[in-house]
C-alpha positions as a printed NumPy array, in Angstrom:
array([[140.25 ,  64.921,  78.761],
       [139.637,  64.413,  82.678],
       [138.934,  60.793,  83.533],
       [135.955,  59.699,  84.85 ],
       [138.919,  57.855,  87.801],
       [139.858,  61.384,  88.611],
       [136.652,  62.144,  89.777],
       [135.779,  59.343,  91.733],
       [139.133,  60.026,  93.854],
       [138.212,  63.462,  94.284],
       [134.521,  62.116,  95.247],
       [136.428,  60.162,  97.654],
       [138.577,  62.178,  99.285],
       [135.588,  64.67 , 100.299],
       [133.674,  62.043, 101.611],
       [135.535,  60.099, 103.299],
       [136.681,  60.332, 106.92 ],
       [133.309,  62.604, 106.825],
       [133.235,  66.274, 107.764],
       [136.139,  68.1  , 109.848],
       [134.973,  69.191, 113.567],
       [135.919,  72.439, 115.524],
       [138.381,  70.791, 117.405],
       [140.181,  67.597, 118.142],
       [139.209,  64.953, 120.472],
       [140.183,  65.179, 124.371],
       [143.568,  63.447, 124.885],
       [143.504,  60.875, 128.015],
       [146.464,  59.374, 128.821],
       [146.408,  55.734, 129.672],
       [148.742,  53.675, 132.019],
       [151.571,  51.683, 131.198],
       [151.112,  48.057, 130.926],
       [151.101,  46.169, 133.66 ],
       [151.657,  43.38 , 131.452],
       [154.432,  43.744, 128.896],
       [154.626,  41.89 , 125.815],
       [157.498,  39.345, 125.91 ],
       [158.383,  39.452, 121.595],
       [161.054,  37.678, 120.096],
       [163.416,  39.942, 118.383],
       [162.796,  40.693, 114.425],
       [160.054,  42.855, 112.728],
       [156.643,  41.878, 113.927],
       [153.214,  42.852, 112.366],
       [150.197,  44.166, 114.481],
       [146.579,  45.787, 113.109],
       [144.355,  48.511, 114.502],
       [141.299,  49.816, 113.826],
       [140.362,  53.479, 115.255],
       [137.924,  55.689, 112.773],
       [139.096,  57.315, 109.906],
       [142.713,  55.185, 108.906],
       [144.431,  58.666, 108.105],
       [144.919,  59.296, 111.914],
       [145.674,  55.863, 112.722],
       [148.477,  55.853, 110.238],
       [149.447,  59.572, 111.154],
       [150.46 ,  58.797, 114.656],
       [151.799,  55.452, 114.274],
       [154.165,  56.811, 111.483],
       [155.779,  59.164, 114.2  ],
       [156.378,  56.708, 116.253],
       [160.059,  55.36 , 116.85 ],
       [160.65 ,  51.891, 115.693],
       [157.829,  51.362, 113.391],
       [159.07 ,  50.618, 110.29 ],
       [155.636,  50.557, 108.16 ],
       [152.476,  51.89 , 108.335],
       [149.866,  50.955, 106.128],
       [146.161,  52.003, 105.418],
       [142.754,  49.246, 104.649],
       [140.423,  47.316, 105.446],
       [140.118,  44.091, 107.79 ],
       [136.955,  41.931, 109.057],
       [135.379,  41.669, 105.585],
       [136.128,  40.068, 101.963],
       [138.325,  40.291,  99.333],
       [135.471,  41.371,  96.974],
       [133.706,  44.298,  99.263],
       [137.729,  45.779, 100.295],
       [137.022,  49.334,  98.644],
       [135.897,  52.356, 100.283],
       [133.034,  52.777,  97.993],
       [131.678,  49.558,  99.664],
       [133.061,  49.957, 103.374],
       [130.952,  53.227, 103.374],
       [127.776,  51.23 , 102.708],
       [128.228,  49.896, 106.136],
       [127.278,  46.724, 105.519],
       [130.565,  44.54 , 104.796],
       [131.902,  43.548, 108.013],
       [135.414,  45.253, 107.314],
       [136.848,  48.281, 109.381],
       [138.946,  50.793, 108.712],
       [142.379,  49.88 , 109.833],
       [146.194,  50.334, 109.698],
       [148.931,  47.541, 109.296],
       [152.125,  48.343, 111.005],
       [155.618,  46.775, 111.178],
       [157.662,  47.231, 113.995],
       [161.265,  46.266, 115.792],
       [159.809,  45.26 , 119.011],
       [163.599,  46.202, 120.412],
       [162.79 ,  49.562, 120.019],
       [159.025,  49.545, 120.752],
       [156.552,  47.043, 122.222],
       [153.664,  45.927, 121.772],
       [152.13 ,  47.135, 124.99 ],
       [153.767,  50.729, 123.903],
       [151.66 ,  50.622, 120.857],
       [148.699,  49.804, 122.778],
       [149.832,  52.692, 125.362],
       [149.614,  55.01 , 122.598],
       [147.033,  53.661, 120.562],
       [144.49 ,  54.585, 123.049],
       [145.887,  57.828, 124.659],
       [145.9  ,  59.903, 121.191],
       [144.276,  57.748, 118.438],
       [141.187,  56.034, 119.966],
       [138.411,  56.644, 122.139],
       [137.251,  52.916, 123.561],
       [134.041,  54.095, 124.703],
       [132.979,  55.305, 121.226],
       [130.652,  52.007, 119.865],
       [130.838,  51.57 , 116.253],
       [132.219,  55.358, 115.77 ],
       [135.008,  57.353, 116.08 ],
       [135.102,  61.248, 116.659],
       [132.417,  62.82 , 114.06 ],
       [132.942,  59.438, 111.844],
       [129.913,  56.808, 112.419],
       [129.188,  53.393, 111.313],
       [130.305,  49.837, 112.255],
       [133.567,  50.75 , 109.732],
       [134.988,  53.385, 112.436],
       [135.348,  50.766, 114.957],
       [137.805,  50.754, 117.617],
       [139.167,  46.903, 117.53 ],
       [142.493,  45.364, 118.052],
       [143.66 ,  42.194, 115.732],
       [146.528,  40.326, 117.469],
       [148.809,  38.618, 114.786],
       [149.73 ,  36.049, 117.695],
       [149.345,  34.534, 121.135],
       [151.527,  37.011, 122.594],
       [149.655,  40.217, 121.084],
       [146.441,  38.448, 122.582],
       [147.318,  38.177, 125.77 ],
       [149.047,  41.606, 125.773],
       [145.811,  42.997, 124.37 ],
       [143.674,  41.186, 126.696],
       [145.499,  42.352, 129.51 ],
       [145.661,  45.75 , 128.927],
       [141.769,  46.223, 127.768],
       [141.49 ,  44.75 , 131.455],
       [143.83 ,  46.942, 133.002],
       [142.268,  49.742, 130.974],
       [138.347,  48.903, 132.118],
       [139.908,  49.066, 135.508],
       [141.772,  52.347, 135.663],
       [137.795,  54.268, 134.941],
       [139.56 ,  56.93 , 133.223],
       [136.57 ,  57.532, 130.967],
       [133.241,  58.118, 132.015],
       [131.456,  55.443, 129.792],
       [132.657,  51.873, 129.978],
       [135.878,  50.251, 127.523],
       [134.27 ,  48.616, 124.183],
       [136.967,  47.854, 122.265],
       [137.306,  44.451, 120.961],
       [139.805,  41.937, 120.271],
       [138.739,  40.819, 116.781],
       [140.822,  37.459, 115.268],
       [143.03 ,  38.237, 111.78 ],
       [141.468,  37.262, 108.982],
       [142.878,  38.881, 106.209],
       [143.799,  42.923, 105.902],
       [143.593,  44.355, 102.495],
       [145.253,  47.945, 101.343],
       [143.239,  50.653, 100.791],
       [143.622,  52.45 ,  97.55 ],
       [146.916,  54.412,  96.763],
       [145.218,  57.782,  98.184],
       [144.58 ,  56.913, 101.258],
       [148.169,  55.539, 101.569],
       [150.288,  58.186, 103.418],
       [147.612,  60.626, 103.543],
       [148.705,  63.141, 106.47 ],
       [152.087,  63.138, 104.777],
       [150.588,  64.264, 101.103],
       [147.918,  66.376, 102.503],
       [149.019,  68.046, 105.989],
       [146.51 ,  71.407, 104.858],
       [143.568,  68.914, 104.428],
       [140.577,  70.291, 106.338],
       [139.964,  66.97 , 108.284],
       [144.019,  66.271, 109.25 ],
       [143.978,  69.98 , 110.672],
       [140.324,  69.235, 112.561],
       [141.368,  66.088, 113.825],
       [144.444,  64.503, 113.186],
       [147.044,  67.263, 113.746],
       [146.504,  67.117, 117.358],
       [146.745,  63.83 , 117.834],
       [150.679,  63.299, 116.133],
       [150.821,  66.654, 118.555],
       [149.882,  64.655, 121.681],
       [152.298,  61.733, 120.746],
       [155.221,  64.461, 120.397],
       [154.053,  66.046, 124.323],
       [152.871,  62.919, 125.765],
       [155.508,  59.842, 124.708],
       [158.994,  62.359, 123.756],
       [161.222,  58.91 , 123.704],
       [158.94 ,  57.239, 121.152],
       [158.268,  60.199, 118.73 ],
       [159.889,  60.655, 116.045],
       [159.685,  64.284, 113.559],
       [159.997,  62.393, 110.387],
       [156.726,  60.129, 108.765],
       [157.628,  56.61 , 107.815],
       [156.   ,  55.688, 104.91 ],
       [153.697,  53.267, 103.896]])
């Protein structure tokens, strides 16, 4: 007998993320910080929002140094942290990615750097790619003082440096609590690299990470 559970994941994993596109977003590669982030050694914790969480946690699972990378939800409550609710639009959470990282092999500012040269689009307002709705917003949480300012600084720099037509929107939202996402959406470009949407959209982007930042890619995907 198939569970009524087994259908509701497979309901999920064709709906969300939405549809696959013809191709992948245009790359723009953004400057290096002018201000770097000044971390005290040991594993630090950061959170991003970008659209769909598989890409988010795609690229930053390449990336040298990052020891964790996991998918869920932030900006909402405890009680509306599922994806069933999240898609209703209406719960204040995004989609977003927790990472751990050894800020002695990359920075904060790095993660920044490549955050929004191959995962994000900060123009995009309250969407991502062909994913819309307040959930797909592009948003930065700083787990400290020093990821603020670092943030801050570099949104600046960024809104400076005009490299895309429409203006930055990105926001720095404060940490209130980041909850999982179910088990599969954890690891999800790992377990499904023939998925429709990963070729579409995300593909390219761990792609771009490989051409673009050589010393900070790594070929293997660190897990969740």
């Amino acid at each position: 007998m198939i569970r009524p559970a087994f259908f509701a994941i497979l309901f999920a994993l064709a709906a969300t993320c939405h549809q696959p596109a013809a191709a992948a977003e245009r790359v723009v590669l953004a400057p290096a910080a002018v201000r770097e982030a000044n971390e005290a050694a040991g594993l630090k914790t950061a959170v991003f929002a970008g659209g769909c969480f598989w890409g988010v946690e795609g690229v930053f699972s390449h990336v040298a140094g990052v020891t964790s990378a996991v998918t869920g939800y932030h900006g909402g409550t405890r009680a509306t942290a599922s994806y069933d609710r999240v898609s209703q639009h209406t719960t204040g959470h995004a989609e977003a990615v927790r990472i751990t990282y050894d800020p002695a092999k990359i920075r904060y500012d790095q993660l920044l750097r490549i955050f929004f040269s191959v995962i994000a689009d900060p123009t995009q307002l309250n969407r991502q790619g062909p994913d819309e709705g307040p959930q797909y917003r592009s948003a930065l949480v700083p787990m400290n003082e020093e990821q603020r300012l670092t943030a801050a600084a570099f949104l600046a720099q960024l809104s400076a440096a005009h490299l895309w037509r429409a203006p930055v929107v990105t926001r720095i939202e404060p940490y209130l609590r980041f909850y999982p996402a179910e088990d599969y959406h954890q690891d999800f470009m790992a377990n499904n690299p023939r998925h429709s949407y990963i070729l579409a959209w995300d593909a390219a982007k761990v792609e771009a990470l490989r051409r673009l930042f050589p010393a900070q890619y790594k070929a293997s995907f660190t897990p969740g």
